[in-house]
KOLMIVO-6821 format. One record per residue (C-alpha): x, y, z. Coordinates in steps of 0.02 Angstrom, whole numbers, plus 50000, padded with zeros to 5 digits. Example, Ala and Ser with C-alpha at 12.3 -4.5 7.8 and 13.67 -1.06 7.14 Angstrom:
506154977550390/506844994750357/
END
This chain:
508144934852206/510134935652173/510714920852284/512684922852322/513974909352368/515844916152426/517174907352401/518614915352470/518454933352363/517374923052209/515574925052207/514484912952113/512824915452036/511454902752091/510614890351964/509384902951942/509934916451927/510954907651765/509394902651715/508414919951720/510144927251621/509784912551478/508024914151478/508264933351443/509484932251303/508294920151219/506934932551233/508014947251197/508344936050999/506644929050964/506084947050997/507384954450866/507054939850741/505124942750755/505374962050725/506394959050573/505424945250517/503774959350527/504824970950422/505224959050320/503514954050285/503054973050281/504534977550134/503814962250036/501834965750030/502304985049969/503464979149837/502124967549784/500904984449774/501844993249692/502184978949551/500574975949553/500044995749506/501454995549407/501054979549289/498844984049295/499465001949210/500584990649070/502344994649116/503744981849151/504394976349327/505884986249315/505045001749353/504274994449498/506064988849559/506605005949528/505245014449637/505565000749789/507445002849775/507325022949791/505805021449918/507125011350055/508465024149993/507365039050044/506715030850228/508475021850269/509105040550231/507575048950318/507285059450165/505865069950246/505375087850145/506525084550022/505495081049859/506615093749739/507825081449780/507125065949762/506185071149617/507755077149535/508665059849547/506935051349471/506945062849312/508665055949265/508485038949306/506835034649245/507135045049086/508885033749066/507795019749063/506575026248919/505195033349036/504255046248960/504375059749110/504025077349148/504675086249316/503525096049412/503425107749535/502025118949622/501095119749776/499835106849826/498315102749954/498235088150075/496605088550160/496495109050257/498605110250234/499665116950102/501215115450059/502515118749926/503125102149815/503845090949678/503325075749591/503635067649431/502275064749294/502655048949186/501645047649040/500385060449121/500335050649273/500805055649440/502215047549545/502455053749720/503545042949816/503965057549959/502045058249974/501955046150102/503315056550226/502185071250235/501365075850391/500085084450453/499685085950620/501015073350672/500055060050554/500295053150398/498975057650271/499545047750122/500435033750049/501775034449908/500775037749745/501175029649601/500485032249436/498945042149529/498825026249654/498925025849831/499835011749849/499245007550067/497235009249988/497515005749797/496305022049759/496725036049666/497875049649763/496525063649840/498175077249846/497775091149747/499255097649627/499525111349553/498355121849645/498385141749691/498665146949846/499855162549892/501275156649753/502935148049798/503985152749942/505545161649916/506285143649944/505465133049802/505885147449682/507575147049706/507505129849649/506245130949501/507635144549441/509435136349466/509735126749321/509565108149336/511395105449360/512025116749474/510575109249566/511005091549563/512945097049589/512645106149747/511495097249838/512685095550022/513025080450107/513745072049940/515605074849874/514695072749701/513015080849734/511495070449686/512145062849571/512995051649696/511445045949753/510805044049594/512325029449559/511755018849714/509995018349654/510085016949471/510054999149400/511705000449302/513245011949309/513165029249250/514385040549190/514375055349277/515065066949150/513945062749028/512675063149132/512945084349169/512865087148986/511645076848935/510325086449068/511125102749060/509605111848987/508185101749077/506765115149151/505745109649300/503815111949264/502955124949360/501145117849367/499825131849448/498135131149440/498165150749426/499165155149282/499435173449342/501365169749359/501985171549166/503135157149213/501755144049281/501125133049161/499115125249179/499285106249224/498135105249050/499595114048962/500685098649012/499525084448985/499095090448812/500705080948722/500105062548795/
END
């Protein structure tokens, strides 16, 4: 209870009431250090995950650091539904790094729901960071997937790419058929399109310039499990060079 002293036209609080005020303000910072203290703890076991998947499957640490970096990129940004992007900005960079990578794009099956989407193969092997922001139902039914690994149950994804259903949406085709670089120009939000992104998650600097023509002619890989589309391609057609 608020105990009050006048003085003249001053009021004073009581003892307590000081007290309650300190008491809260320490509560009010051990409860902000213990939240970022749980993040903290949380950011640190799924880097180790992923560096773990990532050195079991023979690759070097930089690619883990990579993934991580562009993972907090996507969820700081809240980079939901937008794979084509974030897919886009992993073809340059890990191919700038000497990854062996493919882009892909088609529709895929989580559990009864299906849904148009991008991922990257690298070496044949999947990498699906925006995995883990897809919902259905209001809950999360995966994990980011990196080379085929679900990196929350360290088991092989259960998505199913490259699958038939009713073909793209009017959407995904317009971006299986702009050319790369119109694509990564125009992407709003960004005086510099993706490829302003792309410089705060790369490890190095790039040159932007360059950059354009070097990718100029890149194709995005329709995969379908149907080949009825004359522009699909059968996920074995892909897989055959590794």
């Amino acid at each position: 209870m608020l105990k009050v002293q006048s003085c003249g036209k001053e009021e004073v609080l009581t003892r307590h009431v000081k007290e309650w005020v300190k008491q809260r303000k320490m509560f009010y910072i051990r409860t902000k250090m213990t939240k970022q203290t749980e993040e903290d703890l949380k950011n640190i076991d799924e880097y180790n995950r992923i560096t773990n998947i990532v050195r079991a499957q023979g690759y070097d640490e930089q690619l883990a650091v990579f993934l991580w970096t562009m993972l907090k990129y996507m969820r700081n940004e809240h980079w939901r539904g937008a794979c084509h992007a974030a897919c886009s900005i992993m073809y340059v960079a890990l191919s700038e790094m000497g990854y062996h990578v493919d882009l892909c794009l088609g529709e895929v099956r989580a559990e009864a729901f299906c849904f148009d989407h991008s991922w990257i193969l690298l070496d044949g092997r999947i990498i699906d960071l925006t995995a883990g922001m897809i919902l259905v139902g209001g809950v999360s039914v995966s994990a980011p997937i990196i080379l085929n690994m679900d990196i929350r149950t360290d088991q092989k994804y259960t998505f199913q790419y490259g699958i038939y259903r009713s073909g793209l949406d009017r959407e995904t085709e317009i971006v299986r058929d702009m050319p790369f670089v119109e694509y990564m120009d125009n992407y709003p939000k960004f005086k510099n399109g993706l490829w302003e992104v792309l410089a705060q998650v790369f490890p190095g600097e790039i040159d932007i310039r360059s950059l354009r023509e070097k990718y100029m002619d890149v194709e995005r890989h329709y995969i379908c499990g149907n080949t009825q589309d004359m522009r699909a391609l059968h996920v074995s057609e892909v897989l055959q060079k590794y």
